[in-house]
N, C-alpha and C positions, 0 to 999 in steps of 0.2 A: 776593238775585238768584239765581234757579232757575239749576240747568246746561242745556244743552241736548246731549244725549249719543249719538252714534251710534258702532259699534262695530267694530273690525277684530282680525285676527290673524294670523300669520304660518302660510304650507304648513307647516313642520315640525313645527306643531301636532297633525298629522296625521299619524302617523306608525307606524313598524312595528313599539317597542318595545322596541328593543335596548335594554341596562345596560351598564354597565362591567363585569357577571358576567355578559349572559350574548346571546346569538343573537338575531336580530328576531325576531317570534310571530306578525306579519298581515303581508302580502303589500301591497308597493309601489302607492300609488295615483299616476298619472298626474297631473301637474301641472295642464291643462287640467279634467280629471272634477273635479279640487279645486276651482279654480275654481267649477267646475256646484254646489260643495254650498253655496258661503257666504250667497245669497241665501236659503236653505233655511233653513239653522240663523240666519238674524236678523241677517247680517253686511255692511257694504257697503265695507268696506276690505280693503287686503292689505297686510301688513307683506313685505317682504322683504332678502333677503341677496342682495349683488350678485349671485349665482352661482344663486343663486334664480331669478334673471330669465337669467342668462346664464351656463351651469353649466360651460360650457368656457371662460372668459373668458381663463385665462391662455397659452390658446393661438392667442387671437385679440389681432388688432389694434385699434388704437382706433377707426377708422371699422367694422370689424366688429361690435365687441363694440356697438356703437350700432345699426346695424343691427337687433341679434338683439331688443335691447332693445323697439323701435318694433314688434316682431314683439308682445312680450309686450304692449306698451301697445293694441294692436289686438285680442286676447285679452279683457283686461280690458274695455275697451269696449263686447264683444259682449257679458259678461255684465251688464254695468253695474255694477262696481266700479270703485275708485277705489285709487290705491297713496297707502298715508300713507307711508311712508318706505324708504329705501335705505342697509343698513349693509354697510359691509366686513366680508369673513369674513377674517379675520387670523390667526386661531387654529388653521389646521387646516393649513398650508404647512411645508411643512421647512424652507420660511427663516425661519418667526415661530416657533420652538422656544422661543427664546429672548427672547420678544417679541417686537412688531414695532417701533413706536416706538422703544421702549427696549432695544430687540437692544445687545448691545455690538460686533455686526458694523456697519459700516458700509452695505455691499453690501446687509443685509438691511433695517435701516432704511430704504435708496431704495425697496425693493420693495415695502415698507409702503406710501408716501405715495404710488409709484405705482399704487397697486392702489386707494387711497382716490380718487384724483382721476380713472379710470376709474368709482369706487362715483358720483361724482358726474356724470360720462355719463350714466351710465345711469336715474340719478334724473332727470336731466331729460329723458332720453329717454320717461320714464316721466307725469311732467307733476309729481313734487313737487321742494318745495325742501329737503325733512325728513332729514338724512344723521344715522341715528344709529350713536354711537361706544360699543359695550359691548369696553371695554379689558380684555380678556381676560387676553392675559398681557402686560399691562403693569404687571410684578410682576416678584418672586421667587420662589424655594425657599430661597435663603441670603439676606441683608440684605448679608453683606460681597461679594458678586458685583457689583453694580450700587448706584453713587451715583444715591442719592436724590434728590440736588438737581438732580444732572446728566440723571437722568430723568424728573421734573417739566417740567424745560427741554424735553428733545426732545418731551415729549407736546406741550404747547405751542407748537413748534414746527412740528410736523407740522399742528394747528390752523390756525396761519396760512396754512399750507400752500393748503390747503382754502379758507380764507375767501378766501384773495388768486387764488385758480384761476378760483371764481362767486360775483360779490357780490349774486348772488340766495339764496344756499344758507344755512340756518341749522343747526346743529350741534347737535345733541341727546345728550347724555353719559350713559351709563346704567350708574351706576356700582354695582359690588360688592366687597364688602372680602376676596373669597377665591374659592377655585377658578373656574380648573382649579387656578393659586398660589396658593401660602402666602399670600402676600402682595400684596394691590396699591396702587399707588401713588394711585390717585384709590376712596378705599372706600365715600366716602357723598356725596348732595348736596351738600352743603356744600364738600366740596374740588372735587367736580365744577364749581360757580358760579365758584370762587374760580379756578380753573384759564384759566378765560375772559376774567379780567380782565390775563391774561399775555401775553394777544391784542390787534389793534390795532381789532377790533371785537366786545367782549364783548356787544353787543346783539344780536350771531347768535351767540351761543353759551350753552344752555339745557340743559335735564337732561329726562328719562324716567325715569321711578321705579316700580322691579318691589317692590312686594310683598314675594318672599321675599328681594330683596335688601337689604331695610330690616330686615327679619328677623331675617336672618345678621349683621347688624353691630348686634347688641343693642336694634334701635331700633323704632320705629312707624312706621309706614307713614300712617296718615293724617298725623303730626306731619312726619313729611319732605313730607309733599304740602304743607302748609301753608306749609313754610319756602318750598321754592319758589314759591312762589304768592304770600305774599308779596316776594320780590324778582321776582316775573311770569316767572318764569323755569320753571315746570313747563306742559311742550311736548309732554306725551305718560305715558301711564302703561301699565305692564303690572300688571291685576291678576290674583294669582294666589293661593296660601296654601300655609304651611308649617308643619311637625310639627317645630316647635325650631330651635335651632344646629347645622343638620349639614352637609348636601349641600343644593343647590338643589334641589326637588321637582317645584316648577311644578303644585302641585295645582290642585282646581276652587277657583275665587274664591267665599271663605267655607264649604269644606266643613270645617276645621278651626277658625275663630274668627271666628264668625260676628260677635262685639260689635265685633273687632279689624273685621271687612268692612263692616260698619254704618256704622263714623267713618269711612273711607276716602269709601265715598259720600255721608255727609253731608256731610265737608268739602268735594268735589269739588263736590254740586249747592251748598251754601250763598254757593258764592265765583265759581257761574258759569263752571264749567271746560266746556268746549266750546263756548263763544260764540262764539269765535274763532276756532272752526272745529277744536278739536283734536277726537283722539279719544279711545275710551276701549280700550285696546289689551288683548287678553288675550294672555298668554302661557303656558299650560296642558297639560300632556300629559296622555292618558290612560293610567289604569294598563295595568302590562302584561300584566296577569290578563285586559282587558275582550276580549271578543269583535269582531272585525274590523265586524261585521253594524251594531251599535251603540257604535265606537269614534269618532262624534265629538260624544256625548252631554257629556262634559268641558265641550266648546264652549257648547253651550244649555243647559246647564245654569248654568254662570259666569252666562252672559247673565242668565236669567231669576233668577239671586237678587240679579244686583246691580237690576234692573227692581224686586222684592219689598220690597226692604230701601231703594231711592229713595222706595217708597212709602208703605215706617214712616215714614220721617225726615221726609215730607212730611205724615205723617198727623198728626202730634208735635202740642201745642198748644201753639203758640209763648208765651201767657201764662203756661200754669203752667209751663214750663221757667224762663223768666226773672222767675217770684217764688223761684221754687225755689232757684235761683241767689240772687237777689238775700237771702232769708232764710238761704242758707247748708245750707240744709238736703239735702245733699248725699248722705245717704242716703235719702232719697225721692224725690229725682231719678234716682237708681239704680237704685232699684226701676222706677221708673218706663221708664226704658231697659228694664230686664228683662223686666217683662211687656210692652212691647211688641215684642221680638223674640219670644216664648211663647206668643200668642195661638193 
């Protein structure tokens, strides 16, 4: 069963370049003019961060911040895009320092799950049901700081939060096992799945799986796409690629391994991922070397190699893969992967 795949990504995509070393390099692009470019570069979705859509939120009220929301959903419209999902930014407040979730303040956890059940306003302000959760610092720097079990619990709890708020909304987990912490409490799919069966409806609560965050936690990115998929639970993916266990990079999809971008999208088209309407999400920076002129090449670029490498995988001959298999003959099937990504 073919996939059916169209493609979204999030404004920040776009961006001015700053590090952790060093000043932005290109000059701020307007929200709206962003907008103008994604039907350009091949894209008909838009990933966003509540604050994405509503960038003063916390200085607005809830029938406001709704409001402003129906402003962006009418924006969208005119270009004819489409919003796949709405995450809380949690990570950047001076009350989520110390997580949000799992703060050991009390006062800052309410602000958390308030700030979530606002992210979800405004997704339906927006027209989806797709709230995804990248638990940032729902972690540590020390292990003896914060019980584990007792923060397992509150993420979970914050969970039902959410489900019991709109039982139209489904939950998208998009987990990694490190920074901005040391440490997090939900590292890979698998705890992310598992996390949701702590809820009283684990059938809205699903996973998104980046790329270099399957990376960074020792593993495969197509093989985590498969685990989710088959419990039906991959709802979203960011593809992107990365140079090792280090920092998150968010390079262009398959400019580092290209064999590693290959499985990703055979397993995705093989098993019929976007029938159901998901997408296929990029989340990609460009380097801070690139020139402003052609800084959202990263974008069409991802696009058109995961389009190239659909159309090895398609190209494959499905007989001689499965004698090949069936004979064991395992390094001619290798070969065979190899000159077709070579040609």
């Amino acid at each position: 069963m073919s996939g059916t795949f169209r493609f979204s990504f999030g404004p920040w995509n776009i961006h001015e370049g700053a590090d952790p070393f060093g000043p932005t390099v290109r000059e701020s692009i307007e929200f709206n003019k962003k907008l103008g470019m994604y039907k350009k570069l091949g894209f008909d979705g838009v990933q966003f961060h509540d604050d994405d859509a509503v960038p003063n939120m916390n200085d607005l009220n809830q029938k406001q911040i709704i409001t402003e929301a129906k402003k962006v959903k009418a924006k969208l419209d005119e270009h004819g895009l489409t919003a796949e999902f709405v995450a809380p930014r949690l990570w950047e407040d001076p009350r989520t320092i110390d997580g949000g979730y799992t703060s050991n303040d009390p006062a800052c956890r309410k602000y958390a799950i308030e700030r979530s059940l606002r992210t979800i306003d405004i997704a339906k302000a927006l027209n989806t049901k797709n709230i995804v959760l990248w638990l940032a610092r729902e972690g540590t720097y020390i292990r003896e700081s914060k019980d584990s079990v007792e923060a397992v619990k509150r993420i979970a709890d914050a969970l039902q939060a959410m489900l019991d708020y709109d039982k139209n909304i489904r939950i998208m987990i998009e987990s990694k096992p490190n920074e901005p912490m040391d440490h997090t409490y939900i590292p890979t799919i698998g705890h992310a799945i598992g996390l949701g069966l702590l809820t009283n409806a684990p059938e809205r609560v699903g996973c998104l799986i980046e790329s270099a965050h399957a990376i960074l936690a020792g593993l495969d990115p197509s093989d985590e796409m498969g685990y989710a998929m088959a419990h039906k639970k991959l709802w979203s993916v960011h593809l992107n690629d990365q140079n090792g266990l280090k920092y998150d990079q968010d390079k262009t999809f398959g400019a580092v391994d290209l064999r590693r971008a290959f499985n990703q999208v055979r397993i995705l088209d093989q098993h019929g991922f976007g029938n159901n309407g998901e997408w296929i999400g990029l989340d990609v920076k460009a380097m801070r070397t690139q020139k402003a002129a052609v800084a959202t090449k990263h974008l069409s670029n991802s696009r058109e190699i995961f389009m190239k490498l659909l159309k090895i995988s398609r190209s494959l001959d499905g007989k001689k893969v499965a004698a090949l298999i069936k004979e064991r003959n395992y390094e001619e099937l290798e070969m065979l992967i190899v000159k077709s990504l070579i040609k």
